[in-house]
Backbone as JSON Lines, residues from 0, in Angstrom:
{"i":0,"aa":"X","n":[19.25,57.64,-32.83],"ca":[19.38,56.29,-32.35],"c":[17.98,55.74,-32.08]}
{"i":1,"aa":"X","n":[17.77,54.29,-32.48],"ca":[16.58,53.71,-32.28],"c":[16.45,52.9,-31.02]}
{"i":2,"aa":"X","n":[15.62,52.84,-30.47],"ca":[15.48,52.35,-29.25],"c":[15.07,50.58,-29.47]}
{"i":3,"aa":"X","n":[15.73,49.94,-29.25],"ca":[15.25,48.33,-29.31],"c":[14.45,48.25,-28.44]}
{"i":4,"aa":"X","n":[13.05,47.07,-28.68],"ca":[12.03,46.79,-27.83],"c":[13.01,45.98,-26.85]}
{"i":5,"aa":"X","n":[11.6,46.31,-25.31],"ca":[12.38,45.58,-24.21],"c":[12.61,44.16,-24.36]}
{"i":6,"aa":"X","n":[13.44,43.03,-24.03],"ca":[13.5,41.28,-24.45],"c":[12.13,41.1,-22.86]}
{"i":7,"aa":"X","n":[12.04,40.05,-23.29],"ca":[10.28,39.67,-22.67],"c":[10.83,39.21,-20.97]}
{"i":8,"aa":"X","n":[10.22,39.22,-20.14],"ca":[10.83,39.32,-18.76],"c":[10.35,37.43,-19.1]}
{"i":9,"aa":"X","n":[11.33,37.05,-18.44],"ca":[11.12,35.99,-17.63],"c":[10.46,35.42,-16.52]}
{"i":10,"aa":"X","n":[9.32,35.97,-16.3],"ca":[8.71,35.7,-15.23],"c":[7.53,35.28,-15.2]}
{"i":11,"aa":"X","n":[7.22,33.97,-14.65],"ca":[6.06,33.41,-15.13],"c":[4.67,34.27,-14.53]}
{"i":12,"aa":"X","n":[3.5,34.35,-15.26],"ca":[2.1,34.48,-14.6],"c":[1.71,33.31,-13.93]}
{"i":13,"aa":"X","n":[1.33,33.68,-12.84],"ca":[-0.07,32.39,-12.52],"c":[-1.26,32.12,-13.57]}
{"i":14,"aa":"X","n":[-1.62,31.26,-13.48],"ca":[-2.27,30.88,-15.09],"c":[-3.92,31.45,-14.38]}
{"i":15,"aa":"X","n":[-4.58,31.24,-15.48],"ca":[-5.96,31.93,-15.56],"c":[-7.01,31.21,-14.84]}
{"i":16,"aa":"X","n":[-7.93,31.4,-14.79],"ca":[-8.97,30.48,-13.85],"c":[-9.26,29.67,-14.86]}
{"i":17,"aa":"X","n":[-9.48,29.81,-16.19],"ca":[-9.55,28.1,-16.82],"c":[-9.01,27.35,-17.0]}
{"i":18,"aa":"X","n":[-7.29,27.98,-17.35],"ca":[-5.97,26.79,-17.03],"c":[-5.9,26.66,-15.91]}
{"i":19,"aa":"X","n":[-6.42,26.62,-14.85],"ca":[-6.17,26.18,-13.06],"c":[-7.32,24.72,-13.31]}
{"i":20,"aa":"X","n":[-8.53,25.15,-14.13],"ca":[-9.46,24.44,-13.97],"c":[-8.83,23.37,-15.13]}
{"i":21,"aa":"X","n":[-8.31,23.28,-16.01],"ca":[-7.72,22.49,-16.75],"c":[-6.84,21.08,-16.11]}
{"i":22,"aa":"X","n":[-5.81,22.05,-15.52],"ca":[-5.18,21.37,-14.95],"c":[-5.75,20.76,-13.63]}
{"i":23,"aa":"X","n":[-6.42,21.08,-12.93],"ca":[-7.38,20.24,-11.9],"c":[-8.01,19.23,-12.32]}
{"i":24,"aa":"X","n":[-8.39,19.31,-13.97],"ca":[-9.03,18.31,-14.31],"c":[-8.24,17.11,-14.5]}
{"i":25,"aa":"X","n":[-7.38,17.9,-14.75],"ca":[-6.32,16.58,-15.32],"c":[-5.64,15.85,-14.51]}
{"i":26,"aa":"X","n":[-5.36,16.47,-13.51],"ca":[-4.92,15.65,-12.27],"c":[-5.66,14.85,-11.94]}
{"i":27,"aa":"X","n":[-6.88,15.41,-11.71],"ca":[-8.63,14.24,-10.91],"c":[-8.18,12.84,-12.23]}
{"i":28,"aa":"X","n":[-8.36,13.62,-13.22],"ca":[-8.14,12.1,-14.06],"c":[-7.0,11.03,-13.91]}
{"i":29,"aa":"X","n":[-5.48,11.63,-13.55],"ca":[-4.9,11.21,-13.21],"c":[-4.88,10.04,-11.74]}
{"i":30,"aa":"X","n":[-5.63,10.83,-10.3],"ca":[-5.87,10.59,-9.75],"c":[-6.97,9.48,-9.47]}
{"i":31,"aa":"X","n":[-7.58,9.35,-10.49],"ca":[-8.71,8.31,-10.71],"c":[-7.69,6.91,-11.17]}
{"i":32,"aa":"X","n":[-6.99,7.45,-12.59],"ca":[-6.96,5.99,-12.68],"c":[-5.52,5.41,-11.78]}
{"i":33,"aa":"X","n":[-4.97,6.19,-11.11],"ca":[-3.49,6.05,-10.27],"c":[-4.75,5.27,-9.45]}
{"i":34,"aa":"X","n":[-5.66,5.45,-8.78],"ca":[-6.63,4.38,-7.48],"c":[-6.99,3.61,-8.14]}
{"i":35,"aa":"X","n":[-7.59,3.32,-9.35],"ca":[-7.66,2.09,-9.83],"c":[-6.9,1.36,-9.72]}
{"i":36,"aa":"X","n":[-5.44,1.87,-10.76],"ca":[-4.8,1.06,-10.25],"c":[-3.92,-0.21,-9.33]}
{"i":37,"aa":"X","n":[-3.81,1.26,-7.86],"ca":[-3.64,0.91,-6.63],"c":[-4.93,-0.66,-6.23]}
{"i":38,"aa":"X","n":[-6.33,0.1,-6.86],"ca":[-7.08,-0.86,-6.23],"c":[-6.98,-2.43,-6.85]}
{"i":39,"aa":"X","n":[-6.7,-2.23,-8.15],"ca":[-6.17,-3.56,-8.92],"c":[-4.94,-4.49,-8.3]}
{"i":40,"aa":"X","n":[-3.92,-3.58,-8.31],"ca":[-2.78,-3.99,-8.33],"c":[-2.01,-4.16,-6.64]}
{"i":41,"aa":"X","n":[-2.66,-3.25,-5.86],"ca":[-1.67,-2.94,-4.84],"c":[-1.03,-1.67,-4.78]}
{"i":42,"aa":"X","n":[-0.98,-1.24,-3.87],"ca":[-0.53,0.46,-3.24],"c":[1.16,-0.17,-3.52]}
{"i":43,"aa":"X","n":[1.44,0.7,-4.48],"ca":[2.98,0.73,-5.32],"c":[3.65,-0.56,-5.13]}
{"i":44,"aa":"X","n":[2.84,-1.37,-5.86],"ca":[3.01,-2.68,-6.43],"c":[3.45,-2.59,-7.79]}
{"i":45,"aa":"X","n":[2.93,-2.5,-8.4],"ca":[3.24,-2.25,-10.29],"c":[4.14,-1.97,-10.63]}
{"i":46,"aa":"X","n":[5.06,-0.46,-10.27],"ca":[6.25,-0.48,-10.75],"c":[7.68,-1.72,-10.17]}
{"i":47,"aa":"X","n":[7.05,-2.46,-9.24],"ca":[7.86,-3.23,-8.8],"c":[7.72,-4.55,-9.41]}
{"i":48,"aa":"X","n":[7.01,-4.9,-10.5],"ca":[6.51,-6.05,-11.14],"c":[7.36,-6.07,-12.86]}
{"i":49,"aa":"X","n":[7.65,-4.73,-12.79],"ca":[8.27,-4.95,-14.06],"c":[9.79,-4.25,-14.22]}
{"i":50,"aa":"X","n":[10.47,-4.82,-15.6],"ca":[11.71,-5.03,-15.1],"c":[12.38,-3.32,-14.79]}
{"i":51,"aa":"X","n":[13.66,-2.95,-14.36],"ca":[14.07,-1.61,-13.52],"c":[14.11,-0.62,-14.89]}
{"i":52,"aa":"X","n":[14.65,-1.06,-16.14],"ca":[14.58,0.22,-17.13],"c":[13.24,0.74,-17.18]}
{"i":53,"aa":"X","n":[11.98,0.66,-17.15],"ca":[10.82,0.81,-17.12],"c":[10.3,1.1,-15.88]}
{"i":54,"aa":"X","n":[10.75,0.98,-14.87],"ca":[10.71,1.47,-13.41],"c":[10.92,2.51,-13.05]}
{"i":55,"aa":"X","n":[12.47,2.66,-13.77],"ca":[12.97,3.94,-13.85],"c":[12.28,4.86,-14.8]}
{"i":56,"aa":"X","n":[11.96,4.75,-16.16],"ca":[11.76,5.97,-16.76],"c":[9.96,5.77,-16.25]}
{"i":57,"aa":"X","n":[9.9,5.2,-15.64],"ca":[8.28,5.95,-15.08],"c":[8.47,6.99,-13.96]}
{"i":58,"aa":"X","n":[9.48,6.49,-12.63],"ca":[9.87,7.22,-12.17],"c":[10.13,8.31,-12.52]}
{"i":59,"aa":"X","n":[10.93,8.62,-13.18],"ca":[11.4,9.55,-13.62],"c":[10.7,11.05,-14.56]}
{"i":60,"aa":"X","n":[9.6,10.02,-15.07],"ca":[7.74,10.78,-15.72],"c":[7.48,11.37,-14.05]}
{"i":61,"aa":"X","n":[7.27,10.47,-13.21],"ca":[6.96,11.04,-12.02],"c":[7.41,11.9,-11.34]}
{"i":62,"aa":"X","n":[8.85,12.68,-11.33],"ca":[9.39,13.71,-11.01],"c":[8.87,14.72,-12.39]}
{"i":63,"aa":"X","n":[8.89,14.88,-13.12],"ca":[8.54,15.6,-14.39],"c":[7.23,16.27,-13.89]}
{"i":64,"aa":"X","n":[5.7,15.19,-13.97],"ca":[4.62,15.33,-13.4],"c":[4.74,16.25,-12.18]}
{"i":65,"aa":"X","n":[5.45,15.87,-10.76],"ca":[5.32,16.56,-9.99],"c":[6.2,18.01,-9.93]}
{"i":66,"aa":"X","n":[7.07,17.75,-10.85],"ca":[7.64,19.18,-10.91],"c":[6.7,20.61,-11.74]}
{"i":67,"aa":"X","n":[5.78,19.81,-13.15],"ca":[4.82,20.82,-13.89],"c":[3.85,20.69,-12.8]}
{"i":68,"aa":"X","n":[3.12,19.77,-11.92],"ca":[2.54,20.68,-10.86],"c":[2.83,21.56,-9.83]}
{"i":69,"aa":"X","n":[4.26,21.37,-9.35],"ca":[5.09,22.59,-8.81],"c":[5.03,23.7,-9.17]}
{"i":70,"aa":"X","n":[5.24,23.89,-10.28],"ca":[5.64,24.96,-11.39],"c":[4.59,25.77,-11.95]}
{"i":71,"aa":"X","n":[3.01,25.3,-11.99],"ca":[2.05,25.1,-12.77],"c":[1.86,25.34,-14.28]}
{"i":72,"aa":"X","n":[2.68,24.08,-14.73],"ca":[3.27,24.77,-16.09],"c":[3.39,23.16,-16.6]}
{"i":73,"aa":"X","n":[2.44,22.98,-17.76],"ca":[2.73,21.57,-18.41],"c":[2.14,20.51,-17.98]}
{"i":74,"aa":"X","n":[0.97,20.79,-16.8],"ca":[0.69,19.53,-15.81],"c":[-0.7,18.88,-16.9]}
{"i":75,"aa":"X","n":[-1.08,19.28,-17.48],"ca":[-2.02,18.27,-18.96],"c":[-1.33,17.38,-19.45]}
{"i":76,"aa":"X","n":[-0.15,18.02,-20.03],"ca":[0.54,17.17,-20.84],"c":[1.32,16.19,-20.61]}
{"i":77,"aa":"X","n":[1.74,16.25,-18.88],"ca":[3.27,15.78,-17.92],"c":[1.39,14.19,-17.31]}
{"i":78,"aa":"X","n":[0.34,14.68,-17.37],"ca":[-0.33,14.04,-16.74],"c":[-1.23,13.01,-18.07]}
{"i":79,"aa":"X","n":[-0.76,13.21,-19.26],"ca":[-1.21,12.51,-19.77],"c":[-0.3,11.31,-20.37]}
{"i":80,"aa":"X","n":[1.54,12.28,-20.31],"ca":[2.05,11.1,-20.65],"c":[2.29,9.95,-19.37]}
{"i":81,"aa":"X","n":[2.44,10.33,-18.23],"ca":[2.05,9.74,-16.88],"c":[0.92,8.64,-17.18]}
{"i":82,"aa":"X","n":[0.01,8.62,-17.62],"ca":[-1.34,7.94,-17.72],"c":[-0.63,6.49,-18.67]}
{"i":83,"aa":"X","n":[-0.12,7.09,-19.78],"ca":[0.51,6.47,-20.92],"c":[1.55,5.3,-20.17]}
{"i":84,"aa":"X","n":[1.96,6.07,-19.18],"ca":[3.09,5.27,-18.46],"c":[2.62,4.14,-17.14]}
{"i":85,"aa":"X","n":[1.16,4.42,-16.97],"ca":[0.63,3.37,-16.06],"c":[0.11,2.23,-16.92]}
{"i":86,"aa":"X","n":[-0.12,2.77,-18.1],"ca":[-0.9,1.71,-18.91],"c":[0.39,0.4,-19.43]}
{"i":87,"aa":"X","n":[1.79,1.52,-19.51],"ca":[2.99,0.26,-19.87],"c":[2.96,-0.32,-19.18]}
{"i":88,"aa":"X","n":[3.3,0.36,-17.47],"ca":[3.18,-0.9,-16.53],"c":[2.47,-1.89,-16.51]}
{"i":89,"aa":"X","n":[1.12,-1.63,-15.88],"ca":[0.33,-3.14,-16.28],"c":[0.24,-3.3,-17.68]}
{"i":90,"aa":"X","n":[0.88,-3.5,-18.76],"ca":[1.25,-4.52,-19.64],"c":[2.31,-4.87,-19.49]}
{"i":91,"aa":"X","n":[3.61,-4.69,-19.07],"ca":[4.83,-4.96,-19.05],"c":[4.08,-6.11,-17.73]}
{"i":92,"aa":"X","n":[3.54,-6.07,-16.8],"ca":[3.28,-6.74,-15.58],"c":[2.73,-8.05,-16.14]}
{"i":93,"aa":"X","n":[1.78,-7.88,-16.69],"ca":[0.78,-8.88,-17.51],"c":[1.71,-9.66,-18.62]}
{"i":94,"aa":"X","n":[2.82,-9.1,-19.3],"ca":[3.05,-9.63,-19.89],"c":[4.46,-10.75,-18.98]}
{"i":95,"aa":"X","n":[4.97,-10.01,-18.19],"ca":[5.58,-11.01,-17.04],"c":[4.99,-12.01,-16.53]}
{"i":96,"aa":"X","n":[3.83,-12.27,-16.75],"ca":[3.01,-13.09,-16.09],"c":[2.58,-12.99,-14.79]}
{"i":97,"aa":"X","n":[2.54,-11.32,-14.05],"ca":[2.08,-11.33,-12.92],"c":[0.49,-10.84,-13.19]}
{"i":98,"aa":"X","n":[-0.46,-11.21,-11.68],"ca":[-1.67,-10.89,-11.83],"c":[-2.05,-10.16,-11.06]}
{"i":99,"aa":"X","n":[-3.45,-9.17,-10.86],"ca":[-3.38,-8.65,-10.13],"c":[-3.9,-9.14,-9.12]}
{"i":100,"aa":"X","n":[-4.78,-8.12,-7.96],"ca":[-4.78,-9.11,-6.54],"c":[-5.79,-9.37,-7.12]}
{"i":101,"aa":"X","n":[-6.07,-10.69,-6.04],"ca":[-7.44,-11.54,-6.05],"c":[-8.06,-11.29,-4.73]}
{"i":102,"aa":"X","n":[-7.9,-10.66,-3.47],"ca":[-8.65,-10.11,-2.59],"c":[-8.88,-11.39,-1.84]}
{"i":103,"aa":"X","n":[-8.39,-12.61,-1.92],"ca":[-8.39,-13.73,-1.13],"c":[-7.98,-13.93,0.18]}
{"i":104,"aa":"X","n":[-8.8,-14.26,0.92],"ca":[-8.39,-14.53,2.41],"c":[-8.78,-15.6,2.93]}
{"i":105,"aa":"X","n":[-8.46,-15.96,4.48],"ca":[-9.09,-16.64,4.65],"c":[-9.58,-16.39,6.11]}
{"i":106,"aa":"X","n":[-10.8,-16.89,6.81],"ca":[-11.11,-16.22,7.88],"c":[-11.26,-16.48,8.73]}
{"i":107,"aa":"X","n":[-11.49,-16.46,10.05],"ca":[-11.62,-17.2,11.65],"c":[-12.78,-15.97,12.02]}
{"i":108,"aa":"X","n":[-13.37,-17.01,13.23],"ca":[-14.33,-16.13,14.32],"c":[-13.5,-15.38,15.24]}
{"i":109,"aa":"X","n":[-13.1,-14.58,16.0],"ca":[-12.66,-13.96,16.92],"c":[-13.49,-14.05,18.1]}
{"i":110,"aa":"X","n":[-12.91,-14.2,19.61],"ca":[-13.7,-13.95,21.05],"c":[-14.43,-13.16,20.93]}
{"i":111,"aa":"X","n":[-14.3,-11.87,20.28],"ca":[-14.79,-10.6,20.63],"c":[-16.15,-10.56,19.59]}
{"i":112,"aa":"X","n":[-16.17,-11.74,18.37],"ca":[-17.41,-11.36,17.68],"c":[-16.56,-11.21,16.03]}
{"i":113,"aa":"X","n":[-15.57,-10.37,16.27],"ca":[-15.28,-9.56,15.18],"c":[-14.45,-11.2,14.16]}
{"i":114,"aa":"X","n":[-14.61,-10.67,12.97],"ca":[-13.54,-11.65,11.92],"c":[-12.35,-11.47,11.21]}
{"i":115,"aa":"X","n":[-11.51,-12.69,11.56],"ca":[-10.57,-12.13,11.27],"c":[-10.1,-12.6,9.95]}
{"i":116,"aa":"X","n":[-9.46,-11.55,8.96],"ca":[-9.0,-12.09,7.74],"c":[-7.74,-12.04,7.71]}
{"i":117,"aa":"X","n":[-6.88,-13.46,7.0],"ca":[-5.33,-13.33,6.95],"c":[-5.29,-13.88,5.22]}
{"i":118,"aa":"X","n":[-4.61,-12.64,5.18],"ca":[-4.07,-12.82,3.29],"c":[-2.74,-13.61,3.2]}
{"i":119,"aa":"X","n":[-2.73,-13.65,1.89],"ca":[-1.19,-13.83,1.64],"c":[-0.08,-13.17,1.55]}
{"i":120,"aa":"X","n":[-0.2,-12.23,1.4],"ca":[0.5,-10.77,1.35],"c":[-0.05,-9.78,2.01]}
{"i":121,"aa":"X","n":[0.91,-8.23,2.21],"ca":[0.57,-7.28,2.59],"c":[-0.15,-6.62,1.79]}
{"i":122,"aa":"X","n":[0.13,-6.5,0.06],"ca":[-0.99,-6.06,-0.39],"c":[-2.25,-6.42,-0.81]}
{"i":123,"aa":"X","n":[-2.24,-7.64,-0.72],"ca":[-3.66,-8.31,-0.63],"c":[-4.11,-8.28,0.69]}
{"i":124,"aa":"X","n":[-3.48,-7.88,2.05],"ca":[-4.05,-7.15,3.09],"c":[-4.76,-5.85,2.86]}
{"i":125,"aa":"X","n":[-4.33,-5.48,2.48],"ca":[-4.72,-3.8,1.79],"c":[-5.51,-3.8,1.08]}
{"i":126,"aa":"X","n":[-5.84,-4.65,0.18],"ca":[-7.29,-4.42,-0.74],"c":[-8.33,-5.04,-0.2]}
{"i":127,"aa":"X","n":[-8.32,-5.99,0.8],"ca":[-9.07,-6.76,2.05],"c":[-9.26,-5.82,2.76]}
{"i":128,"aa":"X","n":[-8.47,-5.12,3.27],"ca":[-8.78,-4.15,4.55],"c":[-10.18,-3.39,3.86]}
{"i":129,"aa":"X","n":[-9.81,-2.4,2.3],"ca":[-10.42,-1.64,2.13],"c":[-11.94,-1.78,1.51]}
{"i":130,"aa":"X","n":[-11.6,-3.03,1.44],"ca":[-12.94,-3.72,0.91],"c":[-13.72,-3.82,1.79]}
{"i":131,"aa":"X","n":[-13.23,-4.32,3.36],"ca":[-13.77,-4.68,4.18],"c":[-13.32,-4.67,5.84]}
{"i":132,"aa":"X","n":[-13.86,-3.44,6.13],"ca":[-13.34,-2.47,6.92],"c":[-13.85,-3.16,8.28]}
{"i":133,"aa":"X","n":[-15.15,-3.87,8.32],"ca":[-15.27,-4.51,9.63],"c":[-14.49,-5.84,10.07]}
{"i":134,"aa":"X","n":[-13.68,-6.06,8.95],"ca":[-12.81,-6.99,9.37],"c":[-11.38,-7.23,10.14]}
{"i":135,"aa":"X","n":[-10.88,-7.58,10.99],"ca":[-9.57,-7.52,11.36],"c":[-8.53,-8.03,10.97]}
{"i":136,"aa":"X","n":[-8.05,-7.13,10.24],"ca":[-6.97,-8.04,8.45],"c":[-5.63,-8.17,8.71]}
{"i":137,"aa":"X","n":[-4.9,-9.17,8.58],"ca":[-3.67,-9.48,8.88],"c":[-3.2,-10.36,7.92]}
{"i":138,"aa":"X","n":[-1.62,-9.98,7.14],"ca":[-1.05,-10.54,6.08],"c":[-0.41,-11.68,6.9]}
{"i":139,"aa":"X","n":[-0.2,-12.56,6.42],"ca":[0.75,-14.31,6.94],"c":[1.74,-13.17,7.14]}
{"i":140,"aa":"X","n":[2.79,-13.19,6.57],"ca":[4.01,-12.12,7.12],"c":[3.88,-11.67,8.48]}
{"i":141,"aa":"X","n":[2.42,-11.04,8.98],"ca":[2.21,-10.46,9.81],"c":[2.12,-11.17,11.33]}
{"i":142,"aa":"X","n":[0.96,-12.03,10.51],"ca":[0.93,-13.4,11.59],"c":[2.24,-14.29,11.89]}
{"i":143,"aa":"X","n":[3.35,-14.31,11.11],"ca":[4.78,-14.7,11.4],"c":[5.29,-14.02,12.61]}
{"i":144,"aa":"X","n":[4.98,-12.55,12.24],"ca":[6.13,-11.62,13.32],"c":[4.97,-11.93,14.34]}
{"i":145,"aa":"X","n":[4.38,-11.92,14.98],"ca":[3.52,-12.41,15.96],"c":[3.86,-13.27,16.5]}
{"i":146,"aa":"X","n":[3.5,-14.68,15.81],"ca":[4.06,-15.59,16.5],"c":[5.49,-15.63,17.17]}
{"i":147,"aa":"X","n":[6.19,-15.1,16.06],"ca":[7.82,-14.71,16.29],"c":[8.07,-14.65,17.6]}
{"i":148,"aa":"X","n":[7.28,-13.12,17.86],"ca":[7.64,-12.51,18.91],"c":[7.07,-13.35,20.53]}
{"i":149,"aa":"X","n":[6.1,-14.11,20.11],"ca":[5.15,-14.48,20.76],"c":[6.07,-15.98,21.51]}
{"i":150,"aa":"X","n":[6.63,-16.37,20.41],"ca":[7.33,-16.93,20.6],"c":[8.87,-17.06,22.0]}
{"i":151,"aa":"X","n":[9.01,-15.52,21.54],"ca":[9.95,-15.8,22.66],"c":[9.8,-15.77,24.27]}
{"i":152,"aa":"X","n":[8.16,-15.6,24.49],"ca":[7.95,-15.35,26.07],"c":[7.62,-16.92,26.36]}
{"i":153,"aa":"X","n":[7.59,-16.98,27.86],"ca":[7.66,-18.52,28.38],"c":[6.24,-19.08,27.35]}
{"i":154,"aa":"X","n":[5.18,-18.23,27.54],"ca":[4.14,-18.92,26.97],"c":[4.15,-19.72,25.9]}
{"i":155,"aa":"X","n":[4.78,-18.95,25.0],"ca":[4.56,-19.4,23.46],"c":[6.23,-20.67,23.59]}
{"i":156,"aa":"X","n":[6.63,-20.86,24.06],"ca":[7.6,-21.59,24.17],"c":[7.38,-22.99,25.01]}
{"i":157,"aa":"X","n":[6.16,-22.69,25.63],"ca":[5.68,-24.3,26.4],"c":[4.52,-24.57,25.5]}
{"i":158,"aa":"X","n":[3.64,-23.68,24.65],"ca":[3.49,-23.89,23.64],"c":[3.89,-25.0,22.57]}
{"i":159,"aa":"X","n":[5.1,-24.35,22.27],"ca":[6.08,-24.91,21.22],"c":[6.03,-26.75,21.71]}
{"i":160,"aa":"X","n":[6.64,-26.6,23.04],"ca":[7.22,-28.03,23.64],"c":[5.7,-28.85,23.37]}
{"i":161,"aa":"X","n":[4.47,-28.64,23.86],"ca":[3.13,-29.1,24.12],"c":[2.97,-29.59,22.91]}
{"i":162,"aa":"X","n":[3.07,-28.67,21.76],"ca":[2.64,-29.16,20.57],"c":[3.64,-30.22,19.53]}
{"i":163,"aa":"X","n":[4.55,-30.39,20.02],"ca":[5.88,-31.13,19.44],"c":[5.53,-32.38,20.3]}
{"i":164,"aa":"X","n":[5.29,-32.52,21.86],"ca":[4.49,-33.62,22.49],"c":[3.6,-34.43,21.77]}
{"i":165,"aa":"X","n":[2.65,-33.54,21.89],"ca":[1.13,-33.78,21.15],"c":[0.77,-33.63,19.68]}
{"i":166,"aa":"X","n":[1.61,-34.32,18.87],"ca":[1.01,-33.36,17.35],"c":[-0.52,-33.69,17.1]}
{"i":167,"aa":"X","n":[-0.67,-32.34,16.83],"ca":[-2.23,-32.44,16.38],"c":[-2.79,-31.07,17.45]}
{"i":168,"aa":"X","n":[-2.02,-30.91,18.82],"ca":[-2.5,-30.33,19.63],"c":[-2.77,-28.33,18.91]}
{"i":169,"aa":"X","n":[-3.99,-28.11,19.56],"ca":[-4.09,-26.37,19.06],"c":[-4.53,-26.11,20.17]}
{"i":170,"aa":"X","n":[-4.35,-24.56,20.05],"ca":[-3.89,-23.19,20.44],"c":[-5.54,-23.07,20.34]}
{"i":171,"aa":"X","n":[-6.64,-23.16,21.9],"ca":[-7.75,-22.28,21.7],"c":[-8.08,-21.22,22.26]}
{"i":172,"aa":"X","n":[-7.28,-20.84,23.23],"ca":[-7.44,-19.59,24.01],"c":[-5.58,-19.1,24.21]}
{"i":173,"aa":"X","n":[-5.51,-17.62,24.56],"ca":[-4.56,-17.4,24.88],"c":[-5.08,-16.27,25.9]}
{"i":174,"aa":"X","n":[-4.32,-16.12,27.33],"ca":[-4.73,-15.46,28.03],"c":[-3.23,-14.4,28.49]}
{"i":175,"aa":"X","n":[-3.26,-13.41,29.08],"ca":[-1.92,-12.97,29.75],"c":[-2.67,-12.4,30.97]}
{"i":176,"aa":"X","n":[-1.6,-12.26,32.33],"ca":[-1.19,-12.07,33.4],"c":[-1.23,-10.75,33.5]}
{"i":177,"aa":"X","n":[-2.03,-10.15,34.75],"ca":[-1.9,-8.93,35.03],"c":[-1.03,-9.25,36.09]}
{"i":178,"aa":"X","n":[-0.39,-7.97,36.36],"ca":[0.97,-7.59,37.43],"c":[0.93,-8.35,38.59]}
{"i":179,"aa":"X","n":[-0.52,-8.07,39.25],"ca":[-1.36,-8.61,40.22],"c":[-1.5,-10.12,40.37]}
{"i":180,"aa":"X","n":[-1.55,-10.98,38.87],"ca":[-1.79,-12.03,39.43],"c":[-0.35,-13.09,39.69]}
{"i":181,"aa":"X","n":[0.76,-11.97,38.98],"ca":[1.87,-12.77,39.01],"c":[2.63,-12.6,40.39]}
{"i":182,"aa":"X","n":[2.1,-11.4,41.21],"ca":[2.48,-11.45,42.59],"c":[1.48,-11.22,43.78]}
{"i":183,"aa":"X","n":[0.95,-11.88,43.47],"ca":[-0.23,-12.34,44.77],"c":[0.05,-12.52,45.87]}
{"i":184,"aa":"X","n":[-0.15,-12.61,46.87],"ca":[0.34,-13.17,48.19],"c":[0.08,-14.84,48.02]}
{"i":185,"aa":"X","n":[1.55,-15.6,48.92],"ca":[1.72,-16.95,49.38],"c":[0.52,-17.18,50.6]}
{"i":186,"aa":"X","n":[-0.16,-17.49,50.55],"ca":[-1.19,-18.17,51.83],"c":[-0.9,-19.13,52.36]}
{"i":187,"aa":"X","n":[0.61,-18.97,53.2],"ca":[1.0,-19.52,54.13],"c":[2.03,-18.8,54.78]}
């Protein structure tokens, strides 16, 4: 009787120190132009610009990608068609007629010295912020929930009445009440 060779084990190796270095590379590349992106477009803006079948099968590259880096098995190839798949996006985006940010703000002096920038969006907050880190950056959205909230204490509500009085009237200081001054002693 002949002995059949053993069938090949199933069990993966850890890959070699130049496929580790391969695949490191390929990620960094990945990783480069995924921040471009971001810096163009907005922190996961893009796939939301174009229509959901194309949303999805990028997504879906993106579980692939992170599974061959799980695995360490395929991450060159999972990271190049990934690359392929950022480049549809911004054309599918571009060809929707969206643009990317324009980093536009607009700005005020602050009490304290510091300036403040308010975008139009949150992600044009975000590429403002990172552009410009000594600034104190706030999206309109943001400045809404503010006021919002601001809104509902007596202040911002005699506010409201003052300026519906007076049109034209502004807002140059805003101050608040320590504990202390709202219960002081009566001097009498």
């Amino acid at each position: 009787m002949v002995n059949k060779p053993a069938k090949p084990s199933k069990q993966h190796y850890a890959p070699s120190q130049g496929a580790m270095r391969r695949m490191q590379d390929a990620l960094h590349e990945y990783d480069r132009a995924a921040t471009a992106m971001e810096a163009k477009w907005g922190i996961d803006r893009l796939p939301w610009l174009v229509e959901q079948g194309l949303r999805g099968r990028f997504e879906a590259q993106m579980d692939l990608l992170n599974k061959a880096i799980e695995t360490q098995q395929d991450v060159e190839h999972q990271v190049s068609v990934t690359l392929r798949g950022l480049a549809a996006l911004e054309q599918a985006a571009i060809a929707a007629g969206h643009e990317p940010l324009t980093g536009d703000y607009w700005e005020a002096q602050m009490d304290d010295g510091k300036v403040l920038a308010i975008t139009r969006n949150g992600y044009e907050a975000g590429k403002v912020a990172s552009e410009h880190r000594e600034m104190v950056v706030y999206s309109i959205d943001e400045i809404a929930a503010i006021v919002s909230g601001w809104r509902k204490d007596k202040a911002g509500q005699i506010t409201d009445i003052a300026k519906a009085m007076w049109p034209g009237a502004a807002v140059e200081k805003v101050r608040t009440r320590t504990e202390k001054e709202l219960n002081d002693d009566i001097p009498f």
